[in-house]
py3Dmol code that shows the C-alpha trace and the ligand (Angstrom):
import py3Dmol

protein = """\
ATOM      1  CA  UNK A   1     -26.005 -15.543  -3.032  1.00  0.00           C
ATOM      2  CA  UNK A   2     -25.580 -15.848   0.551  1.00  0.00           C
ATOM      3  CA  UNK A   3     -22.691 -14.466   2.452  1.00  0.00           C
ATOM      4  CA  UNK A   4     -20.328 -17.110   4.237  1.00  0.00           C
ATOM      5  CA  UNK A   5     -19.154 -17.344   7.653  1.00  0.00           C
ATOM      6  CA  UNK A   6     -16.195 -16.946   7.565  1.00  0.00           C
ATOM      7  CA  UNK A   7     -13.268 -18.967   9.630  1.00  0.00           C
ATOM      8  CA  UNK A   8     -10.767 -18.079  11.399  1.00  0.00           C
ATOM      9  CA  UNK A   9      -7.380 -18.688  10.335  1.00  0.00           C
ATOM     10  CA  UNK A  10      -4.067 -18.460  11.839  1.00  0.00           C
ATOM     11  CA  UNK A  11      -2.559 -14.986  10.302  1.00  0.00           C
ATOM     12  CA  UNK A  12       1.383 -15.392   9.701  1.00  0.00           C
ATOM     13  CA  UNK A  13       3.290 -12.917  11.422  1.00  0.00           C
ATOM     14  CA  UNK A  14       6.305 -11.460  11.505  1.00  0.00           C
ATOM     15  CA  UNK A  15       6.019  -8.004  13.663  1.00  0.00           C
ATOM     16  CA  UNK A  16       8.602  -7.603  15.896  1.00  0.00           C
ATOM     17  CA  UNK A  17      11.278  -8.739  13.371  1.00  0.00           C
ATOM     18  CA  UNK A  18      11.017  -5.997  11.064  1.00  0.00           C
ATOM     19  CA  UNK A  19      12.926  -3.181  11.015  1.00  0.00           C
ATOM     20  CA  UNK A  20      12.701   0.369  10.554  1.00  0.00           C
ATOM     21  CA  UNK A  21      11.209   3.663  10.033  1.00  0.00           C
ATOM     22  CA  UNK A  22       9.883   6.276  10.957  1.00  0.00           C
ATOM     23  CA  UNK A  23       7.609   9.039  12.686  1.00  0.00           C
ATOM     24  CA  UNK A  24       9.713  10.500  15.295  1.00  0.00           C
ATOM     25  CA  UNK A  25       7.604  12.525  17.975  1.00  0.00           C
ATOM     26  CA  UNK A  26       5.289   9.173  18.273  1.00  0.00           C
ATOM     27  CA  UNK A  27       4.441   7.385  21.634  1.00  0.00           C
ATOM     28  CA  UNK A  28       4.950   3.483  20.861  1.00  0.00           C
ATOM     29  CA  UNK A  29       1.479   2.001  21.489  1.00  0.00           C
ATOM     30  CA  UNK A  30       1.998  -1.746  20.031  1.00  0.00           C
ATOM     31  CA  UNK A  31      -0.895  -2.716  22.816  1.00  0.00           C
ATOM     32  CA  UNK A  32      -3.642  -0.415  20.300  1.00  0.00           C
ATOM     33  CA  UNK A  33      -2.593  -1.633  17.423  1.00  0.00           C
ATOM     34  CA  UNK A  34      -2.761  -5.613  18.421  1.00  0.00           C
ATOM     35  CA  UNK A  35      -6.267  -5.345  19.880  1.00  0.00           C
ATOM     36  CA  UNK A  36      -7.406  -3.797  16.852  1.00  0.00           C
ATOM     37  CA  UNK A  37      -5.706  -6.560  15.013  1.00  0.00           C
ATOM     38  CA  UNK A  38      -7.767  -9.306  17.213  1.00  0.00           C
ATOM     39  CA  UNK A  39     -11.122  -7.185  16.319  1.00  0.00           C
ATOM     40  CA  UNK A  40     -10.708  -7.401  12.998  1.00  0.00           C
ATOM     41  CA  UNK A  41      -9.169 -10.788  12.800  1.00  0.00           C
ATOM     42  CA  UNK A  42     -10.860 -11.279   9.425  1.00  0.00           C
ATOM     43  CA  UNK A  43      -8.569  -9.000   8.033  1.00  0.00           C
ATOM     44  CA  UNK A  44      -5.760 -11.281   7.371  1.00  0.00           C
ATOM     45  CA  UNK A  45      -4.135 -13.204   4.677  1.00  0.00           C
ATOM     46  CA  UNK A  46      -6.616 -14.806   3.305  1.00  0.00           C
ATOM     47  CA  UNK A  47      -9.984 -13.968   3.251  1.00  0.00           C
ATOM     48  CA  UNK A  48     -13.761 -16.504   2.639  1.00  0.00           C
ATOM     49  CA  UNK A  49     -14.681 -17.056  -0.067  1.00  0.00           C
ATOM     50  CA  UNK A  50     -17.533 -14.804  -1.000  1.00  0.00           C
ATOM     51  CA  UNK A  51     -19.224 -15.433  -4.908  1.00  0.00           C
ATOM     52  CA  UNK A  52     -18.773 -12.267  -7.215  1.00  0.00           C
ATOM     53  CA  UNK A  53     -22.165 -11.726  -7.204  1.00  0.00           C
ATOM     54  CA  UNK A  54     -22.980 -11.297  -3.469  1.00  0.00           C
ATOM     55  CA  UNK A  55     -24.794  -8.520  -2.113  1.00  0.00           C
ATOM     56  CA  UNK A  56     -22.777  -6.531   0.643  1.00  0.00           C
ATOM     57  CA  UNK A  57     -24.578  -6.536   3.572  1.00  0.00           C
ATOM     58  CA  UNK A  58     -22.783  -3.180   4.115  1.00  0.00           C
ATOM     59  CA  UNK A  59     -23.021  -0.939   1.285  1.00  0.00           C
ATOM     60  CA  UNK A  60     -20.468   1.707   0.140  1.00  0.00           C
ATOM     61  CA  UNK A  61     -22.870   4.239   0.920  1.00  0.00           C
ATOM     62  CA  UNK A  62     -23.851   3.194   4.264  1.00  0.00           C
ATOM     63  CA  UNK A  63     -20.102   2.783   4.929  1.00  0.00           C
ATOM     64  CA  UNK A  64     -19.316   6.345   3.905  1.00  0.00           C
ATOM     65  CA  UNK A  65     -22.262   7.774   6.380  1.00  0.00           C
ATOM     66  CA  UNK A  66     -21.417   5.976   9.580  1.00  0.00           C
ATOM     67  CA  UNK A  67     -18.068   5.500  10.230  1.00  0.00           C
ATOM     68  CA  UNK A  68     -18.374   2.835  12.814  1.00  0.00           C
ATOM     69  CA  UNK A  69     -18.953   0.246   9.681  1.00  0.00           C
ATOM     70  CA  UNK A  70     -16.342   0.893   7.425  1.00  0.00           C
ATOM     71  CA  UNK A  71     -14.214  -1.655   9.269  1.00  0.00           C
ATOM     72  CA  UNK A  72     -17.024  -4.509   8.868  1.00  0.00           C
ATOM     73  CA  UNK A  73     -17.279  -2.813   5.381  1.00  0.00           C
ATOM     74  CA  UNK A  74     -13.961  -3.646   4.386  1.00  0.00           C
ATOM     75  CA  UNK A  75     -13.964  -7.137   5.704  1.00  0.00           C
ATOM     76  CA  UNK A  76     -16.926  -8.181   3.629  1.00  0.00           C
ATOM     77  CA  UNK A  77     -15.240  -6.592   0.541  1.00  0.00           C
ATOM     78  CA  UNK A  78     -12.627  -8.409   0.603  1.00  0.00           C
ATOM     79  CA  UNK A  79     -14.036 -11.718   1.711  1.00  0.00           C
ATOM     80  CA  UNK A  80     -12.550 -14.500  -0.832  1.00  0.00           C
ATOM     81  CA  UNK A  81      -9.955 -12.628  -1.705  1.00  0.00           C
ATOM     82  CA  UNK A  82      -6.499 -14.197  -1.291  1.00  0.00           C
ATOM     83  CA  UNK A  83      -3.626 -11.216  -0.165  1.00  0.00           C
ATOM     84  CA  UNK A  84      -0.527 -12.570   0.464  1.00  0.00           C
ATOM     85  CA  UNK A  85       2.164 -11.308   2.734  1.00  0.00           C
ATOM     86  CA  UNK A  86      -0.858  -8.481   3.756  1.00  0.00           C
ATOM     87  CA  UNK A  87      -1.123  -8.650   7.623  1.00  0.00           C
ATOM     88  CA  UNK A  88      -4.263  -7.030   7.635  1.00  0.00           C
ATOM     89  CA  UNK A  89      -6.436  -4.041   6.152  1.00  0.00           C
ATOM     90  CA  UNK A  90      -7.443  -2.429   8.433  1.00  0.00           C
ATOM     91  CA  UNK A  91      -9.269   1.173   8.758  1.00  0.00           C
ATOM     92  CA  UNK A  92      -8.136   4.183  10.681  1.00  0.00           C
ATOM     93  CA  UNK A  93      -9.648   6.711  11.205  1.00  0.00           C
ATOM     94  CA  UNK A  94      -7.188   9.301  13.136  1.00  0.00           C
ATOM     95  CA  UNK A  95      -4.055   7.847  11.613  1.00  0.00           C
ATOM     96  CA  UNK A  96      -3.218   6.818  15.079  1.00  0.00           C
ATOM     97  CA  UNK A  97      -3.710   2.875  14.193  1.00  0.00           C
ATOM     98  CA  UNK A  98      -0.785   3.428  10.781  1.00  0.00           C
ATOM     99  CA  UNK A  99       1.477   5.451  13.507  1.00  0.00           C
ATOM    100  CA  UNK A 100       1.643   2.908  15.809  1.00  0.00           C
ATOM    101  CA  UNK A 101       2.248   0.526  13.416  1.00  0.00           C
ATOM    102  CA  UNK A 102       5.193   1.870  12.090  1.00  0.00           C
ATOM    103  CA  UNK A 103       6.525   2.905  15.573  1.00  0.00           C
ATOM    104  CA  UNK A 104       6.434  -1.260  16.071  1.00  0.00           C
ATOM    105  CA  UNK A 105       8.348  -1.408  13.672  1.00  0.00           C
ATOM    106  CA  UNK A 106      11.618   0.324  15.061  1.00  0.00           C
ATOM    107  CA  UNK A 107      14.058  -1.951  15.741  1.00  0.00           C
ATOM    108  CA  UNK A 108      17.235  -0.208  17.523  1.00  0.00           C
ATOM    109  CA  UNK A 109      20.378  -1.354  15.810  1.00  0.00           C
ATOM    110  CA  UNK A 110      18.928  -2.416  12.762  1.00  0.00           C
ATOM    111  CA  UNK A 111      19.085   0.655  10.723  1.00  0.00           C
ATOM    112  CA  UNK A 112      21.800   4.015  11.295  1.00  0.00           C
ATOM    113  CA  UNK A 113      19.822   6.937  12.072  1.00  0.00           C
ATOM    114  CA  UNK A 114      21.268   8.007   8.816  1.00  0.00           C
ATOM    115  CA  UNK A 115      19.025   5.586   7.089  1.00  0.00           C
ATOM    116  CA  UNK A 116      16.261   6.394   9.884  1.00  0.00           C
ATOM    117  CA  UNK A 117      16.261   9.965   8.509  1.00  0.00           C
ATOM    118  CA  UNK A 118      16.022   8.952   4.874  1.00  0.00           C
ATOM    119  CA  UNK A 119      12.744   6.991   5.688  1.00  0.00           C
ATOM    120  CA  UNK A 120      11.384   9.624   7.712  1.00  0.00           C
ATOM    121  CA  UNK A 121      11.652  12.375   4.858  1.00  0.00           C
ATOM    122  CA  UNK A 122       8.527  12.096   3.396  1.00  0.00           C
ATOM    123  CA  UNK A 123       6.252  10.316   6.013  1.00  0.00           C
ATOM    124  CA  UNK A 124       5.485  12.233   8.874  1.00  0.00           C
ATOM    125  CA  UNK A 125       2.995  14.261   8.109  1.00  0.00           C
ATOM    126  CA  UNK A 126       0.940  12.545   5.964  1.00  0.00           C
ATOM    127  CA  UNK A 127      -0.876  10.346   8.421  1.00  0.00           C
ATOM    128  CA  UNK A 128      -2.102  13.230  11.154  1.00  0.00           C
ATOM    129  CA  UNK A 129      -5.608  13.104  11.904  1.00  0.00           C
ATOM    130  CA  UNK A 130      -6.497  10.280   9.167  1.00  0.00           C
ATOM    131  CA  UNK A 131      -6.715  12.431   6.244  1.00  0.00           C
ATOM    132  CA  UNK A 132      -5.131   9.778   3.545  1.00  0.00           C
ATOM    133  CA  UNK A 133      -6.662   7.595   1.375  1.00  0.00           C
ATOM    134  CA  UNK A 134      -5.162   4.503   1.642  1.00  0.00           C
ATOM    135  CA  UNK A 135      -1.629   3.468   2.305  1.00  0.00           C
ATOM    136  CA  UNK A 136       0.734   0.410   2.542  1.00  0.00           C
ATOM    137  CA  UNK A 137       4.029   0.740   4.761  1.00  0.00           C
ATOM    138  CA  UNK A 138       6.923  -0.605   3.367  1.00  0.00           C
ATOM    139  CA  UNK A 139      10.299   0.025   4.374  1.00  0.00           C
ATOM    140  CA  UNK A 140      13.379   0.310   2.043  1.00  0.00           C
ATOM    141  CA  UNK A 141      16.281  -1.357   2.738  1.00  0.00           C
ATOM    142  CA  UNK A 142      14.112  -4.650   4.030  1.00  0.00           C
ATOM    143  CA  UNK A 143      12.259  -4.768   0.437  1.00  0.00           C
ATOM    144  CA  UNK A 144      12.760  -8.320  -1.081  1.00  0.00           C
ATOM    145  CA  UNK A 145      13.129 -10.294   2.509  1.00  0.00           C
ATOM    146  CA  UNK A 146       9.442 -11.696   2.828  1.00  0.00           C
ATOM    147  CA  UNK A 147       8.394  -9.553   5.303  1.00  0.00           C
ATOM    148  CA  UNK A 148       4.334  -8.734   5.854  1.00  0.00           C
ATOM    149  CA  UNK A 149       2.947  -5.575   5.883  1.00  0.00           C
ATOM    150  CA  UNK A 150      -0.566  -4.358   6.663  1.00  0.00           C
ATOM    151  CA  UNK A 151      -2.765  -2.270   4.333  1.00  0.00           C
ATOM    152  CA  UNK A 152      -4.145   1.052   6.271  1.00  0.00           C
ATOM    153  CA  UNK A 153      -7.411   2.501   5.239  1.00  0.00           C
ATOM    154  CA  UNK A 154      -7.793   6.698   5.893  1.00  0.00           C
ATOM    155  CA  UNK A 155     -10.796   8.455   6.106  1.00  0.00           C
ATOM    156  CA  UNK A 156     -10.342   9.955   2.558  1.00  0.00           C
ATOM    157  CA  UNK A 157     -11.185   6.767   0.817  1.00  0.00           C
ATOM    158  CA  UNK A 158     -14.906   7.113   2.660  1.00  0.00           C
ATOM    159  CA  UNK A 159     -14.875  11.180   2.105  1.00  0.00           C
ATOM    160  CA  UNK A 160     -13.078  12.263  -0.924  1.00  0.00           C
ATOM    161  CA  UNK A 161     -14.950  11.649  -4.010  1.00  0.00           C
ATOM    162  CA  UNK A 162     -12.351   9.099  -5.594  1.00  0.00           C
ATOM    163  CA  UNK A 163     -14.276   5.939  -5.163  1.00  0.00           C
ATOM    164  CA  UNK A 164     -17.852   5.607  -5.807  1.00  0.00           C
ATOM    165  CA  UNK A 165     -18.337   2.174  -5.484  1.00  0.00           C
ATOM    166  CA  UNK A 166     -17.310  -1.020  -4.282  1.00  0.00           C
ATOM    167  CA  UNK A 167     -15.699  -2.082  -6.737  1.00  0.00           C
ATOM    168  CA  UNK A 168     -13.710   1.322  -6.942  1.00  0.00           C
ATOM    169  CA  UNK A 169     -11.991   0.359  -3.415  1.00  0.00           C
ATOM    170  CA  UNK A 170     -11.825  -3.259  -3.966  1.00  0.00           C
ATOM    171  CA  UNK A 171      -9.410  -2.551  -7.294  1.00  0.00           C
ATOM    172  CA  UNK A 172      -7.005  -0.038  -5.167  1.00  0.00           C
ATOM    173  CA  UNK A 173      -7.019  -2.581  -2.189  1.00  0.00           C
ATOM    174  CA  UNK A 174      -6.926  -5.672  -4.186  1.00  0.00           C
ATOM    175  CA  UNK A 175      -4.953  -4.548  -7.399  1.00  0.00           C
ATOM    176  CA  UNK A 176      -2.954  -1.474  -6.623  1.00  0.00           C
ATOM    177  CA  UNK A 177      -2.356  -1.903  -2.899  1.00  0.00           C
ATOM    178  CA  UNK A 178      -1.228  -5.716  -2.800  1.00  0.00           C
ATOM    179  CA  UNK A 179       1.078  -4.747  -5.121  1.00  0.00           C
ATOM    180  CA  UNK A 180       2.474  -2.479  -2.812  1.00  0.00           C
ATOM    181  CA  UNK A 181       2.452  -5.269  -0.344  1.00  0.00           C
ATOM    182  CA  UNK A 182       4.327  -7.266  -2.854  1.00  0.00           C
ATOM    183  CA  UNK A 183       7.224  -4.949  -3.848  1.00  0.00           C
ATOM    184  CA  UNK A 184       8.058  -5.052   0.109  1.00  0.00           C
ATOM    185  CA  UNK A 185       8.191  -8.880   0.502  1.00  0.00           C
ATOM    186  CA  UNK A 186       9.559  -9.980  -2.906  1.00  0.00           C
ATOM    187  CA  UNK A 187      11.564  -6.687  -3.786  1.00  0.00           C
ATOM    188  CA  UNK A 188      11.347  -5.019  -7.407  1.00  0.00           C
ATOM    189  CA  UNK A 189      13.568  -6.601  -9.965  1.00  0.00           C
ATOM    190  CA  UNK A 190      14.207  -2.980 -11.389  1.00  0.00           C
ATOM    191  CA  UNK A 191      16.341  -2.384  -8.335  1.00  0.00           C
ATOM    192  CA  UNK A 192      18.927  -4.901 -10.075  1.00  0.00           C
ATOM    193  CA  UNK A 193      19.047  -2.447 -12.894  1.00  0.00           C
ATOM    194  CA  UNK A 194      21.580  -0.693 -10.275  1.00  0.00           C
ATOM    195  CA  UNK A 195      24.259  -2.146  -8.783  1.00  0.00           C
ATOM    196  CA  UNK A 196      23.783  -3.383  -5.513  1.00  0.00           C
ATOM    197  CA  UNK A 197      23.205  -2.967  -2.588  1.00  0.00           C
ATOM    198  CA  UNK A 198      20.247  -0.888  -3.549  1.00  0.00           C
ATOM    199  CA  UNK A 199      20.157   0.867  -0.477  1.00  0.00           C
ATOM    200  CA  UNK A 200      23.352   2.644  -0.640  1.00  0.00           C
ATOM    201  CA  UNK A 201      22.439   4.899  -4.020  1.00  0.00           C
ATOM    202  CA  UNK A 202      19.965   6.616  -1.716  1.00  0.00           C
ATOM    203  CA  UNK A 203      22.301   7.054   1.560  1.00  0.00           C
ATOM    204  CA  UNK A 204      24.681   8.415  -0.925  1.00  0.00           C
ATOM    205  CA  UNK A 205      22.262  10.557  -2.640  1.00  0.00           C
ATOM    206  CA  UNK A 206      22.632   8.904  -6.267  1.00  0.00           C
ATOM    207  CA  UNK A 207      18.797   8.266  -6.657  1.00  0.00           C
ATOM    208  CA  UNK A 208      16.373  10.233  -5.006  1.00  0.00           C
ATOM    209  CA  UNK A 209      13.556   8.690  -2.019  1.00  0.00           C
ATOM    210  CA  UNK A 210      11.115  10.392  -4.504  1.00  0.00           C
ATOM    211  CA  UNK A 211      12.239   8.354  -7.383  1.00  0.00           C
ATOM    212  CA  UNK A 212      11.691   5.370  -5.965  1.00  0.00           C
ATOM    213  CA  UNK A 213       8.249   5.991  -4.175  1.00  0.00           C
ATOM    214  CA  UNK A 214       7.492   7.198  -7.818  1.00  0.00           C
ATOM    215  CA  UNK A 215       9.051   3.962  -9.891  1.00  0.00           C
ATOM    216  CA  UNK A 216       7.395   1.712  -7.180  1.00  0.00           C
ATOM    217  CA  UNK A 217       4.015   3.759  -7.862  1.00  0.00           C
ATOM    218  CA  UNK A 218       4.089   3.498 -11.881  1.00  0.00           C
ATOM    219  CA  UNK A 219       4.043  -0.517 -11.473  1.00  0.00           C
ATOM    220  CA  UNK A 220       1.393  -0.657  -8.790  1.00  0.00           C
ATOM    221  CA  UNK A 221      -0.669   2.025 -10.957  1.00  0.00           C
ATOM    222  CA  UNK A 222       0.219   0.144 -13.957  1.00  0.00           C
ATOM    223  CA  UNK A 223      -0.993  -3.333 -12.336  1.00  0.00           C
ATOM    224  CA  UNK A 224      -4.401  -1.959 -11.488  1.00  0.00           C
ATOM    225  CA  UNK A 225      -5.190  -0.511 -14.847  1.00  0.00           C
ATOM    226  CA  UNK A 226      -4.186  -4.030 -16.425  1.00  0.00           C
ATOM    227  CA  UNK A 227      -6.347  -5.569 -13.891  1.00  0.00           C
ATOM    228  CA  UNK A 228      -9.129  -3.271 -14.457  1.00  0.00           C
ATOM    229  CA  UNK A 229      -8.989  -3.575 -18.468  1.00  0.00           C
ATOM    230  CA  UNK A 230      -8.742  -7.723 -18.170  1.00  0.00           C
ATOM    231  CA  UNK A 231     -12.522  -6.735 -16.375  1.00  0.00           C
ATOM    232  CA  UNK A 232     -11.609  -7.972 -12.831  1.00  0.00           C
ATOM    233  CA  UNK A 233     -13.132  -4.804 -11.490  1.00  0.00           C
ATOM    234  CA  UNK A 234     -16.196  -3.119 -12.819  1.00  0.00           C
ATOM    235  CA  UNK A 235     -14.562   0.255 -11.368  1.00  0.00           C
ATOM    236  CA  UNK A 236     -16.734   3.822 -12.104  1.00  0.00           C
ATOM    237  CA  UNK A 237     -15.708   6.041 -14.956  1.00  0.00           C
ATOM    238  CA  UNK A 238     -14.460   8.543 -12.587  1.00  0.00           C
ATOM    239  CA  UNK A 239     -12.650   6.175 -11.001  1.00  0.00           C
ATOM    240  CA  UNK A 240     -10.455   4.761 -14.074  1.00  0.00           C
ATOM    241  CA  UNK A 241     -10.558   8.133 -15.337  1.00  0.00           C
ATOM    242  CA  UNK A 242      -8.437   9.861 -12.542  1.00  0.00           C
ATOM    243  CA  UNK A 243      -6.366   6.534 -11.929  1.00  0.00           C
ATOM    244  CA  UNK A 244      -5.200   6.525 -16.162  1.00  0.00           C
ATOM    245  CA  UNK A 245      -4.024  10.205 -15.671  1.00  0.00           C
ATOM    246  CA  UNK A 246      -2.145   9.511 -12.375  1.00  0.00           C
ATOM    247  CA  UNK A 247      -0.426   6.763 -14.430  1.00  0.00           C
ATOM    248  CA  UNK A 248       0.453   8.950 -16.985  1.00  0.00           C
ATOM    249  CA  UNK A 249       1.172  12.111 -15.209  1.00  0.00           C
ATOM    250  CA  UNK A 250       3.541   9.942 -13.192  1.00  0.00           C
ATOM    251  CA  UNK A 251       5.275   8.283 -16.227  1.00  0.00           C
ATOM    252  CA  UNK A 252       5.859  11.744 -18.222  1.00  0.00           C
ATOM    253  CA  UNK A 253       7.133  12.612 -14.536  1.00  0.00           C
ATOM    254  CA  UNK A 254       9.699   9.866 -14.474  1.00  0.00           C
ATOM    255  CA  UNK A 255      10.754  10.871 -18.343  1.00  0.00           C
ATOM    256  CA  UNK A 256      11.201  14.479 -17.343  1.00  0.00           C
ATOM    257  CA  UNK A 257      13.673  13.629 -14.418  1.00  0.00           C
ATOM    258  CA  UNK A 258      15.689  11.557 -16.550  1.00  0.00           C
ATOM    259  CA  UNK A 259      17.487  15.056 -17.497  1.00  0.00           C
ATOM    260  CA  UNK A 260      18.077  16.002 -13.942  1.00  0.00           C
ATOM    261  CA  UNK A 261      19.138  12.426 -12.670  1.00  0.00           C
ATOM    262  CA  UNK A 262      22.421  10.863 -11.908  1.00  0.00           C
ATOM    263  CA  UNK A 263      23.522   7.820 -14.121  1.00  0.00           C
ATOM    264  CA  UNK A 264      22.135   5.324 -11.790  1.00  0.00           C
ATOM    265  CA  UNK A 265      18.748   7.050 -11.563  1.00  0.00           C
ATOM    266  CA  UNK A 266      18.875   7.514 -15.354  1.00  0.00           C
ATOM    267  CA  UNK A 267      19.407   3.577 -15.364  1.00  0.00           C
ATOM    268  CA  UNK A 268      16.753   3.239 -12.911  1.00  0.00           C
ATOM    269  CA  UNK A 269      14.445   5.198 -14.373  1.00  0.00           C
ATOM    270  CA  UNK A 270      14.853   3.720 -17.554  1.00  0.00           C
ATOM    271  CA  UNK A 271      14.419   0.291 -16.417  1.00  0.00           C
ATOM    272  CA  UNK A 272      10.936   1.283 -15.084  1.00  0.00           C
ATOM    273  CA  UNK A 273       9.435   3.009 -17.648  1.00  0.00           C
ATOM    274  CA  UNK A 274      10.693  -0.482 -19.787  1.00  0.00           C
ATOM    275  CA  UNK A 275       9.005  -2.398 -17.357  1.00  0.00           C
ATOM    276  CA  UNK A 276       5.970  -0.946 -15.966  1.00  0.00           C
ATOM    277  CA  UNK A 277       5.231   2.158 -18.993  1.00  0.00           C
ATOM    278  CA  UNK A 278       4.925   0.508 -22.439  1.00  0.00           C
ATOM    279  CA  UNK A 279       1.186  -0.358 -22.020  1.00  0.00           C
ATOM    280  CA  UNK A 280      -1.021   1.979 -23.356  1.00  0.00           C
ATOM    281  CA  UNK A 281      -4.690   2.306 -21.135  1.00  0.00           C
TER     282      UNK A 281
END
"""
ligand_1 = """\
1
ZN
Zn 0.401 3.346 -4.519
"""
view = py3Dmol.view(width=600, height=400)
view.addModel(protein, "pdb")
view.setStyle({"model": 0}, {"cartoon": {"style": "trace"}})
view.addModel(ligand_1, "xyz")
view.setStyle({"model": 1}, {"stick": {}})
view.zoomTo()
view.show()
């Protein structure tokens, strides 16, 4: 089958309302991040639709040897396919393009820097020079409100030997990623298994930041591996191989810290596993 042209459509936005995190030590560059957001307009809600059996123009192979395609790359892989509340996907290569996302994202007043500091815990690091696969930014305490988020592409996903094929990546943007993008604009309902607001149990050190990146990670794992076994994705056996013992490692991770946790991480984590770690792949 042909590929489609594809149209452009009007990309809802909501930048500039959000609050939060993040990255201290970062120069606010909103200007770099927009233009690559008008290059890559494609990227949006909603891609064409492409048929399943296309040939990519681009092929995963091509777009792991020259760098300069995997943007086009990942706009023909996801062509047809329908992300809500996901801004864009876009690639970056340097990590500088995630940064300065997240920088946009600070909204004085919004959050204490006590909460500031809980987000920036685990975050900073991870982005420098690129080296991450793939990686949705959500923020905490604004989980549930409808906002968008964009999905950010490292240079791992091209380098490391995780995904061999296109259907590899499409299943961790379209499966496990959009989830991610999900739990930020329609919340989790395991954070009612707590009482609210959910926010407080980790200013006040009840349940851990790790916890939740965990809990949050079981049901976007747990969503792919459905998705992959219903046969949406033709993934590699590599591929499903290292993504069923993530899921697992992380769920027997989740059981073990129910002896170190306080009640309301206990109830948490108990929720979860209910929720996202009865299905056996
Ligand atoms: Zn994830």
């Amino acid at each position: 089958m042909m590929k489609q042209k594809h149209r452009a459509r009007d990309t809802p936005k909501t930048t500039g309302k959000r609050a939060l995190t993040i990255v201290l030590g970062f120069v606010c560059l909103p200007a770099g991040y927009y233009a690559i957001k008008a290059a890559h307009s494609s990227s949006a809600d909603i891609y064409e639709t492409r048929s399943n059996d296309s040939v990519m123009a681009i092929s995963f192979a091509e777009a792991q040897l020259f760098p300069a395609k995997r943007q086009a790359y990942l706009d023909e892989l996801l062509q047809g396919v329908d992300l809500p509340y996901c801004e864009a996907v876009l690639y970056d290569p340097d990590g500088s393009q995630i940064l300065s996302y997240r920088d946009l994202q600070l909204a004085p007043g919004k959050n204490s820097p006590h909460q500031n500091a809980i987000f920036l815990e685990r975050e900073e690091s991870l982005f420098q020079g690129g080296q991450y696969h793939i990686y949705t930014p959500s923020i905490i305490n604004r989980r549930g409100k409808g906002e968008h988020t964009a999905i950010f592409v490292g240079q791992k996903a091209f380098t490391s030997d995780l995904f061999q094929n296109d259907e590899d990546l499409k299943a961790a943007l379209v499966a496990h990623e959009q989830r991610h993008v999900l739990q930020y604009a329609q919340g989790m309902n395991v954070d009612q298994s707590v009482p609210p607001p959910f926010i407080d149990h980790l200013l006040e050190g009840r349940i851990t930041l790790k916890t939740v990146y965990d809990i949050a990670e079981l049901d976007a794992q747990q969503q792919e591996l459905m998705r992959i076994k219903q046969g949406e994705f033709r993934v590699s056996d590599s591929y499903l191989t290292s993504r069923r013992n993530e899921f697992y490692q992380n769920k027997s991770r989740l059981e073990t810290m129910l002896s170190f946790s306080s009640p309301a991480q206990a109830a948490y984590i108990k929720a979860a596993l209910r929720s996202y770690g009865t299905t056996a792949f």
